[in-house]
C-alpha positions in Angstrom: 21.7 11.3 -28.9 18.0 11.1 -28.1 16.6 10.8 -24.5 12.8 9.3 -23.8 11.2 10.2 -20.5 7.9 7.9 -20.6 4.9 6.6 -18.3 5.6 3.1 -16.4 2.2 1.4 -18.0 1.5 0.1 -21.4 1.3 3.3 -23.2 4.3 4.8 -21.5 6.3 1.6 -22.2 4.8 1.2 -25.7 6.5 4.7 -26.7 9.8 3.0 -25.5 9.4 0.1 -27.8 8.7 2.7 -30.6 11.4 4.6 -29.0 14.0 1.4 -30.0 12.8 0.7 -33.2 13.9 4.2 -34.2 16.5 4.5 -32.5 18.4 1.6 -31.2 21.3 2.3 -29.2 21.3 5.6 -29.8 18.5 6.3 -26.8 18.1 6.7 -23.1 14.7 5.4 -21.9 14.0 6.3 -18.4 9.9 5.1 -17.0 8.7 7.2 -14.7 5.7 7.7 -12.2 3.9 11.0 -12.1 6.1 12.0 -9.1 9.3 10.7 -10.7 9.3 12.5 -13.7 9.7 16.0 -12.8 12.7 14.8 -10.6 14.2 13.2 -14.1 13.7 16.3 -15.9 15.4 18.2 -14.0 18.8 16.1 -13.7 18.4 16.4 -17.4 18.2 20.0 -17.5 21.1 19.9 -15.4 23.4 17.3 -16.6 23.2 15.9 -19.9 24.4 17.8 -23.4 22.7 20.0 -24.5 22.7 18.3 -28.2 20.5 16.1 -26.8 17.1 15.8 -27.8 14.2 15.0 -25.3 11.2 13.2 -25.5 8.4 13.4 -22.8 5.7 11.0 -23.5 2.0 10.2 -22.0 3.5 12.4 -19.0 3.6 16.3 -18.8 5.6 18.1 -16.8 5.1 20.7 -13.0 4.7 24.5 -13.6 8.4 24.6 -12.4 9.8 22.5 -15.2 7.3 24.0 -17.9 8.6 27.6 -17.3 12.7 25.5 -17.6 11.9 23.4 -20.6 10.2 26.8 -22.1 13.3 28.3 -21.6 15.7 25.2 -22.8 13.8 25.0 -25.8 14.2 29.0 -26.7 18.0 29.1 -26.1 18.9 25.9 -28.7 17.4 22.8 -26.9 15.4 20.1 -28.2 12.7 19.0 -26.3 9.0 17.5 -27.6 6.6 16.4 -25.0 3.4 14.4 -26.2 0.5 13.9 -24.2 -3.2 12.8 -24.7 -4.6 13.7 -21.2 -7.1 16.9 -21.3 -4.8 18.1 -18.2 -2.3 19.0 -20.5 -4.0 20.5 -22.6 -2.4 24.3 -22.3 1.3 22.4 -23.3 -0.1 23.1 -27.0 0.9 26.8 -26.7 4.8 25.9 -26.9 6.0 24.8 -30.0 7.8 21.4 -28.2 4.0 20.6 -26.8 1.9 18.2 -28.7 -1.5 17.1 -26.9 -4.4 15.5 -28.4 -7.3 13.8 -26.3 -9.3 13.1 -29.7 -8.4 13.2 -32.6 -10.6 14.9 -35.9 -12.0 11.9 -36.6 -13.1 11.3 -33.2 -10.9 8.5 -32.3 -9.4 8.6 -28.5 -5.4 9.4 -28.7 -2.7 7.9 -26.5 0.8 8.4 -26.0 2.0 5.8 -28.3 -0.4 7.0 -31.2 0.9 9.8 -30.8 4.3 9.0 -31.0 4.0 7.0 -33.9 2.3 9.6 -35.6 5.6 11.9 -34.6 8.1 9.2 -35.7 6.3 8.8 -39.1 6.1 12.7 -40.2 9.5 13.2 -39.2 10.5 10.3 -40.9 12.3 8.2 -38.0 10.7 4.7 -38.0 9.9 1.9 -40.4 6.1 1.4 -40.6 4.8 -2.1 -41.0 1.7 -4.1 -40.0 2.8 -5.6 -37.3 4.0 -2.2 -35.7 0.5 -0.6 -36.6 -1.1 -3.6 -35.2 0.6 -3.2 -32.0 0.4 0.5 -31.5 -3.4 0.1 -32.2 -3.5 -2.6 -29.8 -2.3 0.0 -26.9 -4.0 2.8 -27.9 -7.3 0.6 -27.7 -6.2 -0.7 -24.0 -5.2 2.9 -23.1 -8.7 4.7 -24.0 -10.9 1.9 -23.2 -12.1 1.4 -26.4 -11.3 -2.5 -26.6 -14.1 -2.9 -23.8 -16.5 -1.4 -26.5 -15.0 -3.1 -29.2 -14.4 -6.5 -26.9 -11.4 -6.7 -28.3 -9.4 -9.1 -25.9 -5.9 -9.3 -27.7 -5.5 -5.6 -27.0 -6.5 -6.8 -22.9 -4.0 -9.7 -23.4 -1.7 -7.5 -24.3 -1.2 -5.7 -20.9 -2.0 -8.9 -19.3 1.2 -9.9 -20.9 2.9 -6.4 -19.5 2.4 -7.0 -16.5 3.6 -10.5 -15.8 6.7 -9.8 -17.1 9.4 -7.4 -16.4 9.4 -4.0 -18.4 13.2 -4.6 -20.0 12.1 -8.2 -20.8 8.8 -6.7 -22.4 10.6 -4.2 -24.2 13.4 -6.7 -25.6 10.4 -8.9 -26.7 8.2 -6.7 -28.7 11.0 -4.8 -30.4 12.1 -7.9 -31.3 8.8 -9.5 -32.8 7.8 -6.1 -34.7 11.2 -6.0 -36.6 11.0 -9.5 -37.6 7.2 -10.1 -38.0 4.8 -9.4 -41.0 1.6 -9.3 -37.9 1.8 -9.1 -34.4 1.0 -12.2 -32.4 1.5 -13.5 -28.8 3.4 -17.1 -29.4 2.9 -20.5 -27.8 4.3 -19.7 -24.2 2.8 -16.5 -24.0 -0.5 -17.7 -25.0 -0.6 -20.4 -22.1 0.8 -18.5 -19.3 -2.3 -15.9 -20.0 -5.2 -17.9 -20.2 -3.6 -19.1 -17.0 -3.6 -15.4 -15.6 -7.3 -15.1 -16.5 -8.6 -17.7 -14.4 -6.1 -16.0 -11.6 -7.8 -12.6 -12.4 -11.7 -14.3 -12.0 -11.0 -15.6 -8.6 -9.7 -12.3 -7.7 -12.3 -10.4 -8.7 -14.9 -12.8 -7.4 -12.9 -12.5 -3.8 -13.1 -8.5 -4.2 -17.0 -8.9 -5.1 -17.9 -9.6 -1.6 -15.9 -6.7 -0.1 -17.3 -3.8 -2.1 -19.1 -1.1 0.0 -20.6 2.0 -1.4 -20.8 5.3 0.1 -21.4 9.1 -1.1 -18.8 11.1 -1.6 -19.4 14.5 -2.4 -21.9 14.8 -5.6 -21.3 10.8 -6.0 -21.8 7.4 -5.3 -18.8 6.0 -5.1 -18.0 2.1 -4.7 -14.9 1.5 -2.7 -12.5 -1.7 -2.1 -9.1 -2.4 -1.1 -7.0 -3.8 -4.2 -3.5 -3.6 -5.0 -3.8 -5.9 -8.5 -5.8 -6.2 -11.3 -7.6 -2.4 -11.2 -8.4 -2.1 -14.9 -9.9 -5.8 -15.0 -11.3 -5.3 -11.2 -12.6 -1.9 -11.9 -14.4 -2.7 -15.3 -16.1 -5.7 -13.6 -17.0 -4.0 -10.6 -18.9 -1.1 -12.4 -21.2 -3.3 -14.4 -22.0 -5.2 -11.6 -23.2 -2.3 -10.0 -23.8 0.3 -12.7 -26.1 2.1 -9.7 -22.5 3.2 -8.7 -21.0 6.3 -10.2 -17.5 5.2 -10.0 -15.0 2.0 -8.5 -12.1 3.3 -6.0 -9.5 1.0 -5.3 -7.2 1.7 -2.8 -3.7 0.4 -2.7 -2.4 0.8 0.6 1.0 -0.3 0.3 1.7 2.4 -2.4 -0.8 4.8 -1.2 -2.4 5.7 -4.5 -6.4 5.6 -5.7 -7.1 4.3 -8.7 -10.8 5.3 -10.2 -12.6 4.0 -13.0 -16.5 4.2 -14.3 -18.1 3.1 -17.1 -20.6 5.6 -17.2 -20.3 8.8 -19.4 -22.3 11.2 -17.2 -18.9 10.6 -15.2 -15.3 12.1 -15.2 -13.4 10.0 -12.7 -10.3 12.8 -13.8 -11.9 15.6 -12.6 -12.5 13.4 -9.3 -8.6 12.4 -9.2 -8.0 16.1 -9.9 -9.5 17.0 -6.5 -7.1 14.9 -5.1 -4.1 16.4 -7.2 -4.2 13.2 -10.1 -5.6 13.2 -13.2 -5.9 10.6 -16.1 -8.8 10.1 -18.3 -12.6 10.4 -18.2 -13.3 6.5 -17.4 -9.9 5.8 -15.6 -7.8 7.8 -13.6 -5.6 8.0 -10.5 -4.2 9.8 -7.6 -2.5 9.8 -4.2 -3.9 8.7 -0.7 -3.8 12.5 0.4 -4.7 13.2 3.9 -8.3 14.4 2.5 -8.8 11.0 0.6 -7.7 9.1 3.1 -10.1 10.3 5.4 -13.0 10.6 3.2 -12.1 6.8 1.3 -11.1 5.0 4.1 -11.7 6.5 7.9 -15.5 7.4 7.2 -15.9 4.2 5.2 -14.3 1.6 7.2 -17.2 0.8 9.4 -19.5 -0.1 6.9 -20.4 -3.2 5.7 -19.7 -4.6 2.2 -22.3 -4.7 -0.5 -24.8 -8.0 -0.8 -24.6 -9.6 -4.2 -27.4 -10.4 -6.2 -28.5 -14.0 -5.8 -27.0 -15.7 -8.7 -29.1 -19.2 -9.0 -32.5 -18.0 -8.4 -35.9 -19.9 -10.8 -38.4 -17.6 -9.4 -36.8 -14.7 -7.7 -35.5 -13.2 -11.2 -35.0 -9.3 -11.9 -38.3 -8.0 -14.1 -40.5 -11.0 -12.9 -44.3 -10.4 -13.2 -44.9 -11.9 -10.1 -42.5 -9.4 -8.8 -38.7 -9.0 -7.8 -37.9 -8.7 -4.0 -35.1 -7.3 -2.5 -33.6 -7.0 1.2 -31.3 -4.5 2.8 -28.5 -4.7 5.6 -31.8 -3.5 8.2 -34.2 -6.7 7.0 -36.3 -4.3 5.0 -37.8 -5.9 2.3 -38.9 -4.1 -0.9 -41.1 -5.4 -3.9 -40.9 -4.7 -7.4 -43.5 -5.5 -9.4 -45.1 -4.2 -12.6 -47.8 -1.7 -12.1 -49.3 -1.9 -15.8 -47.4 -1.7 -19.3 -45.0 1.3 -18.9 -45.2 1.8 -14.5 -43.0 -0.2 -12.2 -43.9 0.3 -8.2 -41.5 -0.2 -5.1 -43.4 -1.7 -2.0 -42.4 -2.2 1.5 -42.9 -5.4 3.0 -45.8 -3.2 4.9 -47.5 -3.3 1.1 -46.8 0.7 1.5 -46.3 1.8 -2.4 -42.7 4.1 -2.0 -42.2 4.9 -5.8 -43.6 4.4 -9.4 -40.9 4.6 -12.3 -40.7 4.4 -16.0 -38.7 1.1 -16.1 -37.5 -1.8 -13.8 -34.0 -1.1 -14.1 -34.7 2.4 -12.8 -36.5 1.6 -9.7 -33.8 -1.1 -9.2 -31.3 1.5 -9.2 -33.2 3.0 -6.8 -33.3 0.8 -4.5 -29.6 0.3 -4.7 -28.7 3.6 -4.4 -30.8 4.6 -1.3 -30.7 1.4 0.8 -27.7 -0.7 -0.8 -30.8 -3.2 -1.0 -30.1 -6.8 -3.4 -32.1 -9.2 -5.1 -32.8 -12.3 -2.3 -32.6 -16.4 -2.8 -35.4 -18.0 -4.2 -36.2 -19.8 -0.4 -36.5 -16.3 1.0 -38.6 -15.2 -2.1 -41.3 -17.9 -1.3 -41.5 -17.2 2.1 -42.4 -13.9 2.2 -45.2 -14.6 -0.5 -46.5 -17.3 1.9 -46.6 -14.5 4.6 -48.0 -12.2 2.1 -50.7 -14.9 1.2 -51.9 -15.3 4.4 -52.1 -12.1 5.4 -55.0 -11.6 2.6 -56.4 -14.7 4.0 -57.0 -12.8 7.2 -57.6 -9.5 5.8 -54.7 -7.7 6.9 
């Protein structure tokens, strides 16, 4: 008998399907959180037969349960845990640990990669193209890599997780890669997620508006209340501010953070490691610990949410010659205008010069960064160049 202990999203749940398409009835799948699983190794440590053979996947284990599997796996058990998370890196010095964050030719591992790639050398699974398709299509979800590759079946594919139930998930991809020459999502499927995408837009839109921003401890961090949508929420947030480091959304009811950036000077794991999480460099989680919750919510919860950038502007437009202006939550107003061919200059609306930088989307940064300021309407625009008009007029 074979037992699977796996994560509860795509990738964890992915290794389940690859899970039944080698073995069939002949597994246990439990899905786990981070907190559960160490609770489910255990009971297995302590009740099932010992001639059954483990698998921990896109998890790893507490010190506790390392030293017990360590000492399962010396006296006759069979265990194999495979990760892809840098956390779990040291799991490599047992023989039963396998953890890869890249692999040698530089392509991003996840757990259901990696447990194909297990499967296959021990000779335990049927390849085909539609299982490779579909193992591909997680592993690109997982890493991040259909964002760079824009590759929206793999992002339809945990759309399609997550509006179903995991068993019915399960049932219906180990069903369509035994009996399919190339994975495909089918007629149904197809129109109740184009119907979740326009759901997700008007969420994200609604979140938009209640974004503030705030610096926490060598960052600056964006932070909104969210209990849906992260990855989608989290990816759209950060490239509508890139002058934030990293997204936090905090779920309340369950009490977890989840981080993501899109920048690579960032490692949103080591900031969920503060916190006792983990995950990878551009997405990550953790718990709402006493110490986040104070620092992500109490000392945030006065401030007010970031302005958006006017969307419909004609003459107020980002890298303008006749200059871009911007206000801030104090009615400041700050100028941006092109100096000569490589010099950008911030003014105050006192025509005080502030900066000088090498490109507009530098000083705009700026300006973001230090004064949460956004790019005004054009009937704002006009009026302060009528202002700043006739104050030439009379010399001021």
């Amino acid at each position: 008998m074979y037992k699977l202990l796996s994560h509860t999203d795509l990738d964890g749940v992915g290794c389940g399907v690859l899970a039944k398409l080698a073995f069939g009835d002949r597994i246990k799948i439990r899905y786990n959180s981070i907190a559960s699983l160490n609770r489910e190794v255990e009971w297995f440590l302590e009740n099932e037969e010992r001639n059954t053979h483990l698998f921990i996947t896109d998890l790893s284990v507490n010190e506790e349960n390392e030293k017990r599997l360590e000492e399962f796996y010396q006296t006759g058990g069979k265990v194999q845990l495979l990760d892809h998370h840098k956390t779990a890196l040291h799991f490599n010095e047992y023989e039963w640990g396998h953890v890869v964050v890249e692999d040698n030719e530089g392509s991003l591992a996840s757990g259901t990669s990696l447990f194909y790639e297990y499967l296959i050398e021990n000779e335990l699974i049927q390849t085909s193209n539609a299982v490779d398709e579909f193992v591909e299509l997680v592993r690109q979800y997982d890493t991040w890599e259909w964002e760079k590759n824009n590759n929206q079946e793999a992002h339809r594919l945990n759309a399609l997780f997550f509006l179903i139930s995991i068993d019915e998930f399960e049932e219906k991809m180990v069903n369509r890669l035994q009996n399919s020459d190339h994975f495909f999502f089918d007629e149904f499927e197809q129109k109740i997620l184009d119907m979740e995408e326009d759901k997700v837009e008007r969420y994200i839109r609604r979140k938009r508006r209640e974004l503030v921003q705030t610096s926490i401890d060598d960052y600056l961090a964006g932070i909104v209340y969210a209990e849906s949508y992260h990855s989608e929420l989290g990816n759209e947030l950060g490239k509508e501010y890139p002058h934030l480091d990293y997204i936090a959304m905090l779920n309340m009811g369950g009490k977890r953070i989840s981080l993501r950036t899109i920048h690579d000077h960032v490692d949103v794991s080591e900031v969920a490691g503060h916190y006792g999480g983990g995950g990878h460099a551009k997405a990550a989680g953790c718990s709402l610990t006493n110490e986040a919750y104070n620092q992500f919510v109490t000392d945030t919860f006065h401030l007010d949410p970031v302005r958006e950038d006017a969307r419909r502007n004609r003459y107020n437009l980002k890298e303008s010659s006749s200059g871009s202006l911007y206000e801030t939550q104090n009615d400041d107003m700050f100028l941006v205008s092109l100096q000569n061919e490589d010099e950008w200059i911030i003014e105050n609306s006192k025509g005080l010069s502030i900066h000088t930088f090498k490109s507009f989307k530098e000083a705009e940064i700026f300006l973001k960064r230090n004064y949460a300021a956004w790019l005004v309407r054009d009937d704002i625009f006009v009026k302060y160049l009528i202002r700043y008009i006739k104050k030439l007029k009379h010399g001021e």
